[in-house]
PDB file of N, CA, C, O and CB in Angstrom:
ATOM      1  N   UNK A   1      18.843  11.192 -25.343  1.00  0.00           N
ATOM      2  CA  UNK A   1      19.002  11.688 -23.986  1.00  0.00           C
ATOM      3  C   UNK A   1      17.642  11.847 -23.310  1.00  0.00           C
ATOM      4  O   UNK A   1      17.515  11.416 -22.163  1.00  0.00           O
ATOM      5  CB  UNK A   1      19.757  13.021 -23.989  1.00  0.00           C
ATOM      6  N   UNK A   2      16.585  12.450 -23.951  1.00  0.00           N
ATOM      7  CA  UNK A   2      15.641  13.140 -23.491  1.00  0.00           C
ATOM      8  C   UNK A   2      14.414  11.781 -23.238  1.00  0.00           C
ATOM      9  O   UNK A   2      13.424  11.632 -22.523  1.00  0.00           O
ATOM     10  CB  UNK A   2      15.302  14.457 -24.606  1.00  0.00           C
ATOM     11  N   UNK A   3      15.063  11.046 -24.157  1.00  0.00           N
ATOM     12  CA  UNK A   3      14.161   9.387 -24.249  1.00  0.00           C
ATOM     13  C   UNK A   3      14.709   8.681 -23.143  1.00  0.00           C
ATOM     14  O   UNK A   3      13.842   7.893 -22.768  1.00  0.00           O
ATOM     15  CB  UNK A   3      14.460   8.275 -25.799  1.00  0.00           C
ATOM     16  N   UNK A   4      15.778   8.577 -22.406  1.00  0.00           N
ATOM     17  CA  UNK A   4      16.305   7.613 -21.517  1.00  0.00           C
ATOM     18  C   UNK A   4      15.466   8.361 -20.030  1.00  0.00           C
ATOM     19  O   UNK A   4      15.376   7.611 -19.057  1.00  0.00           O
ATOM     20  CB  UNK A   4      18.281   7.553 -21.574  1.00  0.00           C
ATOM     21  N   UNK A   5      15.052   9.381 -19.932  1.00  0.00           N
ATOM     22  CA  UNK A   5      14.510  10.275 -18.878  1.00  0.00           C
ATOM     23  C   UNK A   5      13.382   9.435 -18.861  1.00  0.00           C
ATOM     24  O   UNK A   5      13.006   8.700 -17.947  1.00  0.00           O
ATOM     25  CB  UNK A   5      14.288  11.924 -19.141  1.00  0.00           C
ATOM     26  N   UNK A   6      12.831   9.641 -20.077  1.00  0.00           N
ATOM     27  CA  UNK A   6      11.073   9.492 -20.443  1.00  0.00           C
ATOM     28  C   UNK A   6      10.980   7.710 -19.513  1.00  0.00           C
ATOM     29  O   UNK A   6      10.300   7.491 -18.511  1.00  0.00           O
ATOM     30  CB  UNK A   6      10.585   9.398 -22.972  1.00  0.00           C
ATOM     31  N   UNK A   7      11.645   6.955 -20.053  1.00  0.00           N
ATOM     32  CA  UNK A   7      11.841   5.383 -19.870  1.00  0.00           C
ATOM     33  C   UNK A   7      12.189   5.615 -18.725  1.00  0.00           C
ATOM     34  O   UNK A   7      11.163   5.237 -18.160  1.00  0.00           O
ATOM     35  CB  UNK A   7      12.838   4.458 -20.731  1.00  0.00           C
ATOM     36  N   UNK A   8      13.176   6.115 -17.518  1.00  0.00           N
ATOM     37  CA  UNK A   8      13.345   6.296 -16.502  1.00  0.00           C
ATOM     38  C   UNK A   8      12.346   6.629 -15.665  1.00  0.00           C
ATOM     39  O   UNK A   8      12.330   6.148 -14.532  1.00  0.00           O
ATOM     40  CB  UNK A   8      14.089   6.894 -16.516  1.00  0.00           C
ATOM     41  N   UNK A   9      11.176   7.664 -16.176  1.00  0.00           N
ATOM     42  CA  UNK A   9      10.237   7.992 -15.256  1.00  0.00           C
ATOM     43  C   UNK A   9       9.148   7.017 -15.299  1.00  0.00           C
ATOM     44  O   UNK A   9       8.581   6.750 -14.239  1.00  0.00           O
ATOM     45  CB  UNK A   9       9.779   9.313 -15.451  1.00  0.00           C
ATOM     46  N   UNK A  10       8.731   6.371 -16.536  1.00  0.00           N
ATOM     47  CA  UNK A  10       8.074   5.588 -16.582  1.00  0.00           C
ATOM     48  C   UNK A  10       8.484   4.419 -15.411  1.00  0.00           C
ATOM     49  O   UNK A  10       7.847   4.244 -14.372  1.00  0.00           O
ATOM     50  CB  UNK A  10       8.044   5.339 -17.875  1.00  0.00           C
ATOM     51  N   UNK A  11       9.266   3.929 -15.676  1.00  0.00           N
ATOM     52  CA  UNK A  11      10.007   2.758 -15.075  1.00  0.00           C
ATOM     53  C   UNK A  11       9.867   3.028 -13.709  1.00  0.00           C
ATOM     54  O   UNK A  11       9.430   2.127 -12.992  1.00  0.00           O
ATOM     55  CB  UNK A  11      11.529   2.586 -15.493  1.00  0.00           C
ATOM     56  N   UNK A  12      10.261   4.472 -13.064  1.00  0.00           N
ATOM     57  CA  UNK A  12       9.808   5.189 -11.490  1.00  0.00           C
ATOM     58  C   UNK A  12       8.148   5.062 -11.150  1.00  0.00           C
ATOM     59  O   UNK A  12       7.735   4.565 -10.102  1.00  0.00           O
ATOM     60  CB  UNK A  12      10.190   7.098 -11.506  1.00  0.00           C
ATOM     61  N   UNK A  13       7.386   5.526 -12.077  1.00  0.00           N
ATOM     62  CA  UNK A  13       6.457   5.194 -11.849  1.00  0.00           C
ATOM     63  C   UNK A  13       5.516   3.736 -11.890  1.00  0.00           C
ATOM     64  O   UNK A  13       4.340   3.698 -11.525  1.00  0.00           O
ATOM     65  CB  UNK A  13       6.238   5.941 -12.304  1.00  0.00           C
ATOM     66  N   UNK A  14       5.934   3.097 -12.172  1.00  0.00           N
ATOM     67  CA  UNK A  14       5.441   1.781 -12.437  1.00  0.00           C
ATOM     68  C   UNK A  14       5.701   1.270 -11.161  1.00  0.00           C
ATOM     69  O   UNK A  14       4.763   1.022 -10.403  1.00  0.00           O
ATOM     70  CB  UNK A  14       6.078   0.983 -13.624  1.00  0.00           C
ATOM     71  N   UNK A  15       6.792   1.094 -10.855  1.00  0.00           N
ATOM     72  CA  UNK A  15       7.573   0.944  -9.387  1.00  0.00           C
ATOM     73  C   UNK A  15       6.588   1.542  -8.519  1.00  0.00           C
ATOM     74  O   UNK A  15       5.641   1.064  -7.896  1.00  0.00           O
ATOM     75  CB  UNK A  15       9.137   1.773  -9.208  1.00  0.00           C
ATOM     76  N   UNK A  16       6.924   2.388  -8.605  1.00  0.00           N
ATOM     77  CA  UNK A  16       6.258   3.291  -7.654  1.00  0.00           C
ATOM     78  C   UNK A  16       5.000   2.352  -7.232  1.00  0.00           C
ATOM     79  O   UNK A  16       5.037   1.659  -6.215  1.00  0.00           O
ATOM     80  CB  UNK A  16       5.816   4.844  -8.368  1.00  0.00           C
ATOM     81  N   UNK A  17       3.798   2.398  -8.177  1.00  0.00           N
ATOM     82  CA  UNK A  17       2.540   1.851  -8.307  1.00  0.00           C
ATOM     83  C   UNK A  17       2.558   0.378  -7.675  1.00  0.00           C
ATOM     84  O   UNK A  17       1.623   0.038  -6.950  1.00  0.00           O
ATOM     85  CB  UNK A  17       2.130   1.876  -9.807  1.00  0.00           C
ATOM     86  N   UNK A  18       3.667  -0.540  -7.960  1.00  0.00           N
ATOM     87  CA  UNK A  18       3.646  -1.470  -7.513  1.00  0.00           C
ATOM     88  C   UNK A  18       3.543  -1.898  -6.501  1.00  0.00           C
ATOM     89  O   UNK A  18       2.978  -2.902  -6.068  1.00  0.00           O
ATOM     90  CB  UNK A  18       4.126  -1.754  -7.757  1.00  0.00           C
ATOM     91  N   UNK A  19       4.290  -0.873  -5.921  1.00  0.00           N
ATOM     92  CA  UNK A  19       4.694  -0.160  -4.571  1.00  0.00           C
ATOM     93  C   UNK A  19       3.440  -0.555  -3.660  1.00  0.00           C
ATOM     94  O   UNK A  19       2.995  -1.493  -2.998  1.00  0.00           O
ATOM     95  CB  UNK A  19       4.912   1.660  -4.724  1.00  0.00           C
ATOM     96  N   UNK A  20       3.178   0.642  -4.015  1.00  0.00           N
ATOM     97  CA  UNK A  20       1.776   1.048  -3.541  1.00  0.00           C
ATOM     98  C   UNK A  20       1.069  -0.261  -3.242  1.00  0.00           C
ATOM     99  O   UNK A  20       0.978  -0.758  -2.119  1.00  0.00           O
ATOM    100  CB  UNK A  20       0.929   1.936  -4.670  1.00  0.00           C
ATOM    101  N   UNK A  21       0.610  -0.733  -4.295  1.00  0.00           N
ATOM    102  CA  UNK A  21      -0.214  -2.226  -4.524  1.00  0.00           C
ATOM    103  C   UNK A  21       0.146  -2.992  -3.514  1.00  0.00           C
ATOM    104  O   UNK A  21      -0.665  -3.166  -2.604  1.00  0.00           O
ATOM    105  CB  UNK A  21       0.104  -3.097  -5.881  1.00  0.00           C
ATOM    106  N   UNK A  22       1.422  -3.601  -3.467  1.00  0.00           N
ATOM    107  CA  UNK A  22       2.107  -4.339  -2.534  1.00  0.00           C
ATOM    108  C   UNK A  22       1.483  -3.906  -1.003  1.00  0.00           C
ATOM    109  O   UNK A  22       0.823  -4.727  -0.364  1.00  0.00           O
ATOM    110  CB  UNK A  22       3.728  -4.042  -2.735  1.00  0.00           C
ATOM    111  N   UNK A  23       1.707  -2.783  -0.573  1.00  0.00           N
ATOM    112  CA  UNK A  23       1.605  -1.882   0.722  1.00  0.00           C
ATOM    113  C   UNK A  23      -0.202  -2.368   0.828  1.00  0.00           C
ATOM    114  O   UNK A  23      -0.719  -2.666   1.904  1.00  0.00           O
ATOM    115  CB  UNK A  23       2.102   0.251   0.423  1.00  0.00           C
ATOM    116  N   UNK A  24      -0.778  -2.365  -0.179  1.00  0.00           N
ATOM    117  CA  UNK A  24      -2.300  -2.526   0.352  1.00  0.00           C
ATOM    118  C   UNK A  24      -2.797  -3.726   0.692  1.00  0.00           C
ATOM    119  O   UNK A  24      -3.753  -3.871   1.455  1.00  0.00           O
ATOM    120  CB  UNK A  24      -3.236  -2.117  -0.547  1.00  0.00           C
ATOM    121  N   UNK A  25      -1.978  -4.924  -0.029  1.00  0.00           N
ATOM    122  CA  UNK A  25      -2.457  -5.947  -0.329  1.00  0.00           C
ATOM    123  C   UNK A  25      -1.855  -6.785   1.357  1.00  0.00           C
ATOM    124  O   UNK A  25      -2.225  -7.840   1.871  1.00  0.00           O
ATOM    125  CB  UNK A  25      -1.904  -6.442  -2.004  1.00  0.00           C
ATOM    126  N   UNK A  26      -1.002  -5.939   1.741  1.00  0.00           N
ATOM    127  CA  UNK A  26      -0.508  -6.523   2.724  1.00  0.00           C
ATOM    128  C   UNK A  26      -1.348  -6.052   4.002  1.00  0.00           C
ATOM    129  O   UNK A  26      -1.660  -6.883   4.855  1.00  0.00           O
ATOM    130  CB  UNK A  26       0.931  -6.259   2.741  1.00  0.00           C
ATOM    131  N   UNK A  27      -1.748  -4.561   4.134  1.00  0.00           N
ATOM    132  CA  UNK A  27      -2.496  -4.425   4.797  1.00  0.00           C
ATOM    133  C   UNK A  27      -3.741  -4.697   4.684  1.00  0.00           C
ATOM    134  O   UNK A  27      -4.449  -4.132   5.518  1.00  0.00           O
ATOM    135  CB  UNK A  27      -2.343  -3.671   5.017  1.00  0.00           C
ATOM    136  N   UNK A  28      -4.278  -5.386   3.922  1.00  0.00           N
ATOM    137  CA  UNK A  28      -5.735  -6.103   3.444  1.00  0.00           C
ATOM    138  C   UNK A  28      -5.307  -7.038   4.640  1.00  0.00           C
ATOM    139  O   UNK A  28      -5.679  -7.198   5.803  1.00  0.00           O
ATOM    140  CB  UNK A  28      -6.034  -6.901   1.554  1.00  0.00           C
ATOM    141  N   UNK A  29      -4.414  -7.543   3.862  1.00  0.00           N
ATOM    142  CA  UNK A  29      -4.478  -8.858   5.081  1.00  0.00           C
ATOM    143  C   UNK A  29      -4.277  -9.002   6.375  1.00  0.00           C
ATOM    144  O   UNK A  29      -4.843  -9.912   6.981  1.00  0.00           O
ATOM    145  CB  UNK A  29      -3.734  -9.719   4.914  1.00  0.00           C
ATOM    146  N   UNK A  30      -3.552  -8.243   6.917  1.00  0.00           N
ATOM    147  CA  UNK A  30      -2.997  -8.205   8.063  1.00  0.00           C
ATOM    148  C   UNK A  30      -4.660  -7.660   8.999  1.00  0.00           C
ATOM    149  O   UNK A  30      -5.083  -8.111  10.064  1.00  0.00           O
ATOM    150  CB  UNK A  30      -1.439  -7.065   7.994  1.00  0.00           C
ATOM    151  N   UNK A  31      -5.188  -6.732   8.241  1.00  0.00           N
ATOM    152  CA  UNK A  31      -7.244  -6.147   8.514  1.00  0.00           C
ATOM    153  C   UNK A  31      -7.343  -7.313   8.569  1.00  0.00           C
ATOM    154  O   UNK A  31      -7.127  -7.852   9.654  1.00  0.00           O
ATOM    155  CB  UNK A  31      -8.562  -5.234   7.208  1.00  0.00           C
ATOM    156  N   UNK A  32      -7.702  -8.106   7.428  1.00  0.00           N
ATOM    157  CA  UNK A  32      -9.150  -9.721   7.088  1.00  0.00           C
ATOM    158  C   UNK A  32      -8.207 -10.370   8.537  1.00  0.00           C
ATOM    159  O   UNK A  32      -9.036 -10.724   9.375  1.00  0.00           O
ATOM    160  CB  UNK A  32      -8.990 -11.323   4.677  1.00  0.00           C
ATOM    161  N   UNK A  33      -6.971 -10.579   8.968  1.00  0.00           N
ATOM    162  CA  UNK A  33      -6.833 -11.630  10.312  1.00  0.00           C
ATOM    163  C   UNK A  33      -6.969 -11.000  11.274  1.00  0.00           C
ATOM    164  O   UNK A  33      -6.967 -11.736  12.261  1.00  0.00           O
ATOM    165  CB  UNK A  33      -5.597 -12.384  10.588  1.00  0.00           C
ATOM    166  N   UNK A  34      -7.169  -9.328  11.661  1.00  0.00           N
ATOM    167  CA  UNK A  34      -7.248  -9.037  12.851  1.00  0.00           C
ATOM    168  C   UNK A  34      -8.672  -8.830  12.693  1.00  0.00           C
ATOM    169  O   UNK A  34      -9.233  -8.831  13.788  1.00  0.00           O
ATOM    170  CB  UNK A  34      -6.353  -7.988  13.381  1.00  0.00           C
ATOM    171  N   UNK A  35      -9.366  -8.672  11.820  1.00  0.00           N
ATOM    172  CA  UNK A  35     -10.763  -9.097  11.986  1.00  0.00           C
ATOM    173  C   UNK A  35     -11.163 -10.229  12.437  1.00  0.00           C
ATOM    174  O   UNK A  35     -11.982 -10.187  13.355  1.00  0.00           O
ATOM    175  CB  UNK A  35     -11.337  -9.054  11.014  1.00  0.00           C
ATOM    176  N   UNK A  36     -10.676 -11.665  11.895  1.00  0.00           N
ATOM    177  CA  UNK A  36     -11.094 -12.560  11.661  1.00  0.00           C
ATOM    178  C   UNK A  36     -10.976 -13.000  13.224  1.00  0.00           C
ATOM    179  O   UNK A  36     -11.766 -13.814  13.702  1.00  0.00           O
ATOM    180  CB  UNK A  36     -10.520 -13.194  10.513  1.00  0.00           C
ATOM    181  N   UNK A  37      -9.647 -12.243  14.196  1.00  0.00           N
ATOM    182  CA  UNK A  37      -9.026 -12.846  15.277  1.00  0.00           C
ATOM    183  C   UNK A  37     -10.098 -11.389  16.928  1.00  0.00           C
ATOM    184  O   UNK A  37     -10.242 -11.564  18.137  1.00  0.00           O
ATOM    185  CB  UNK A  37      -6.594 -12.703  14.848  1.00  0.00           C
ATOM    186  N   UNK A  38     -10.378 -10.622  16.337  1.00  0.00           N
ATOM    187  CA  UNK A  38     -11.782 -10.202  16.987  1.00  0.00           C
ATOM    188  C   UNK A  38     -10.881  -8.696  17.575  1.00  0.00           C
ATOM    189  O   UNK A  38     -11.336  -7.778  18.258  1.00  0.00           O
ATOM    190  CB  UNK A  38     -12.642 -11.601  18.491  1.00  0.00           C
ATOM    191  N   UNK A  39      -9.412  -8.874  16.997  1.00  0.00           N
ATOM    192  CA  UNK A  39      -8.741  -7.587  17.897  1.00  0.00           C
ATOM    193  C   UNK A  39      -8.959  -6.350  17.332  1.00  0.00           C
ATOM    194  O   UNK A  39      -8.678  -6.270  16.136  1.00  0.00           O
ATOM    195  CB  UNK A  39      -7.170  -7.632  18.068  1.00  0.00           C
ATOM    196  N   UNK A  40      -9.430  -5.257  17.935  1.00  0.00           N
ATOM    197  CA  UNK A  40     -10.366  -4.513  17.841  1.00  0.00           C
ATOM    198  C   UNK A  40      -8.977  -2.979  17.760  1.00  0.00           C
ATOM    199  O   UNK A  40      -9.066  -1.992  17.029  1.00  0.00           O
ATOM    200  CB  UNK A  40     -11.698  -4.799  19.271  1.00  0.00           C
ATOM    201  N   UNK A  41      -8.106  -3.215  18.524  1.00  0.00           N
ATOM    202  CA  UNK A  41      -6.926  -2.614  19.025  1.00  0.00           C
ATOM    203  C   UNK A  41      -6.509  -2.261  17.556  1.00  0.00           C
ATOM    204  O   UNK A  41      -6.346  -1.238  16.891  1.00  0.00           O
ATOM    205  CB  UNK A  41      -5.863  -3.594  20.008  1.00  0.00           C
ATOM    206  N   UNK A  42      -6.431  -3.399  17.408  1.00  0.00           N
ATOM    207  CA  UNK A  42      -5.113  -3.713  15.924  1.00  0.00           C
ATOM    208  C   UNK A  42      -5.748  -3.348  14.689  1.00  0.00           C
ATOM    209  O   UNK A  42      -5.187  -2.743  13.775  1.00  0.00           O
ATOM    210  CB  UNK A  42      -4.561  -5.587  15.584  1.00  0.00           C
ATOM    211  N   UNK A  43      -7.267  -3.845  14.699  1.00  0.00           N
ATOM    212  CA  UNK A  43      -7.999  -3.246  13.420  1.00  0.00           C
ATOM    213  C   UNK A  43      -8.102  -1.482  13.636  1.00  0.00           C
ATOM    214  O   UNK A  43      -7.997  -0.824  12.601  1.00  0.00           O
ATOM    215  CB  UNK A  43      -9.750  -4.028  13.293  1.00  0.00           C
ATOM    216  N   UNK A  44      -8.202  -1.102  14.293  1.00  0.00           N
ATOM    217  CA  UNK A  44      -8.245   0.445  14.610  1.00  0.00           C
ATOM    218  C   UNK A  44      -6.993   1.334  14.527  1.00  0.00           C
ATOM    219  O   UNK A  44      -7.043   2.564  14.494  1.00  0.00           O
ATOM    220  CB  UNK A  44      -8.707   0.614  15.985  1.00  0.00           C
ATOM    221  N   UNK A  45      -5.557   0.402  14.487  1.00  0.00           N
ATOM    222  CA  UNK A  45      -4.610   1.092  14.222  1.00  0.00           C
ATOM    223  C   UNK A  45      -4.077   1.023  12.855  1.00  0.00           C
ATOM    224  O   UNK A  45      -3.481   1.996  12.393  1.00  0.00           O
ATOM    225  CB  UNK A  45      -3.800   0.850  15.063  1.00  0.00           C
ATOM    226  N   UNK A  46      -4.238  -0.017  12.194  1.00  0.00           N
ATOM    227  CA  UNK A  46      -4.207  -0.997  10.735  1.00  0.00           C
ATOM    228  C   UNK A  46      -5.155   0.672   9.920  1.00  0.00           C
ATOM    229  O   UNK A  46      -4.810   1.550   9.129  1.00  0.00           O
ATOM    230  CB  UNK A  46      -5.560  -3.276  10.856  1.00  0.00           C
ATOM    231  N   UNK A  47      -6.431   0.348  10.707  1.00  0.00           N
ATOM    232  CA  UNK A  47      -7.563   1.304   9.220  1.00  0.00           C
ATOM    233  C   UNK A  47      -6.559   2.819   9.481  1.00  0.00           C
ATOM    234  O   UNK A  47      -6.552   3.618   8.544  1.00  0.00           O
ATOM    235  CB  UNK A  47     -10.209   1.726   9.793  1.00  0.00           C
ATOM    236  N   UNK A  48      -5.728   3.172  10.769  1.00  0.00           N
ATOM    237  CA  UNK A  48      -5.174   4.520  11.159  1.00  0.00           C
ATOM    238  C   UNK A  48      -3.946   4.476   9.401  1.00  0.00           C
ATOM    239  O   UNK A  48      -3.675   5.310   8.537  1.00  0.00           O
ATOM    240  CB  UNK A  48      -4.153   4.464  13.310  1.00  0.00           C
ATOM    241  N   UNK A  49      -3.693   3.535   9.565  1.00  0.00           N
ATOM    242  CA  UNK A  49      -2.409   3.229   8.744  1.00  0.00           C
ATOM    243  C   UNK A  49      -2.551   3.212   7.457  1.00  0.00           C
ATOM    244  O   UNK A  49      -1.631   3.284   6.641  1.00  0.00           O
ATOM    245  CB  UNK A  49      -1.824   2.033   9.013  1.00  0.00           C
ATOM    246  N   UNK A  50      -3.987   3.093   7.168  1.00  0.00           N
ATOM    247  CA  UNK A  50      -4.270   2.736   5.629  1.00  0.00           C
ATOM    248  C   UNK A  50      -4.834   4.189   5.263  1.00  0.00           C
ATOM    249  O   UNK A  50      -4.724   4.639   4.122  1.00  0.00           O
ATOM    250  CB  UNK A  50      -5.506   1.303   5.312  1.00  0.00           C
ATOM    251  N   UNK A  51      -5.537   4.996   6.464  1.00  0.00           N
ATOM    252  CA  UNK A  51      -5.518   5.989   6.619  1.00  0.00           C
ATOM    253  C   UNK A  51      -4.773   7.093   5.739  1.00  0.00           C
ATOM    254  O   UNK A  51      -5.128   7.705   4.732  1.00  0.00           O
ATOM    255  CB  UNK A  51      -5.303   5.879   7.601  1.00  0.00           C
ATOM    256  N   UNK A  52      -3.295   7.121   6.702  1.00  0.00           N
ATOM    257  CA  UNK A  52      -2.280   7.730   6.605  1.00  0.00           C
ATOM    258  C   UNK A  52      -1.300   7.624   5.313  1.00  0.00           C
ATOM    259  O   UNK A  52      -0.603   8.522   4.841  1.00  0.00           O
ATOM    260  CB  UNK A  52      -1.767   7.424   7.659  1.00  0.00           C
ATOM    261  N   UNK A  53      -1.438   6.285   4.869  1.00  0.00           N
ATOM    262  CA  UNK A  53      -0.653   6.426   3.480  1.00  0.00           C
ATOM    263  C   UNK A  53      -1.944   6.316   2.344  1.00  0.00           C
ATOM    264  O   UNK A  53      -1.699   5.871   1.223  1.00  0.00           O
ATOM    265  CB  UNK A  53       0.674   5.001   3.249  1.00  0.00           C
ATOM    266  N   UNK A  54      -3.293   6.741   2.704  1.00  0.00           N
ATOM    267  CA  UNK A  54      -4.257   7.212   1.590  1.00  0.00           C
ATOM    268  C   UNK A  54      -4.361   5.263   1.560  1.00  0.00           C
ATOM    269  O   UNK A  54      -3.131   5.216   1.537  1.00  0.00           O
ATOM    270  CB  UNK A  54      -3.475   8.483  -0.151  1.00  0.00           C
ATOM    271  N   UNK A  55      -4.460   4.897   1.556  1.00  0.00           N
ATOM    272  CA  UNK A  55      -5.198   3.349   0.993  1.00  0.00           C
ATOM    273  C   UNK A  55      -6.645   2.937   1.426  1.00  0.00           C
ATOM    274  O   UNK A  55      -7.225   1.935   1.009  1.00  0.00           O
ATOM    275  CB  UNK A  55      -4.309   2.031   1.567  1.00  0.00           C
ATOM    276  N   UNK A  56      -7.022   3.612   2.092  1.00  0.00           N
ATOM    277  CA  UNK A  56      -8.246   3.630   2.412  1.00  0.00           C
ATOM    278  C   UNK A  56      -9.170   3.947   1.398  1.00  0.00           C
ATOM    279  O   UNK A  56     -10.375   3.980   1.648  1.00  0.00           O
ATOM    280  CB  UNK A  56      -8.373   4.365   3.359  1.00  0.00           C
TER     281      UNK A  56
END
């Protein structure tokens, strides 16, 4: 019983992490083209965002 928890949280957390990863890797990119594209708007709301969920 107490083992199917343990494997459950693990399994939550891994997820979780992936999570996370995913969320940065996307806002990496979405930064490197509004850099690359000179919008100044969009990079300033992007770093607000990476900000706000700590990825910064």
């Amino acid at each position: 019983m107490f083992g199917l928890n343990k494997n459950l949280r693990k399994k939550v957390t891994r997820s979780t992490a992936n999570h996370r990863d995913s969320l940065k890797k996307n806002l990496e990119h979405r930064l490197e083209l509004a850099r690359a594209n000179g919008n100044e708007t969009l990079i300033r709301k992007l770093e607000a965002e990476a900000s706000y969920l700590g990825l910064d």
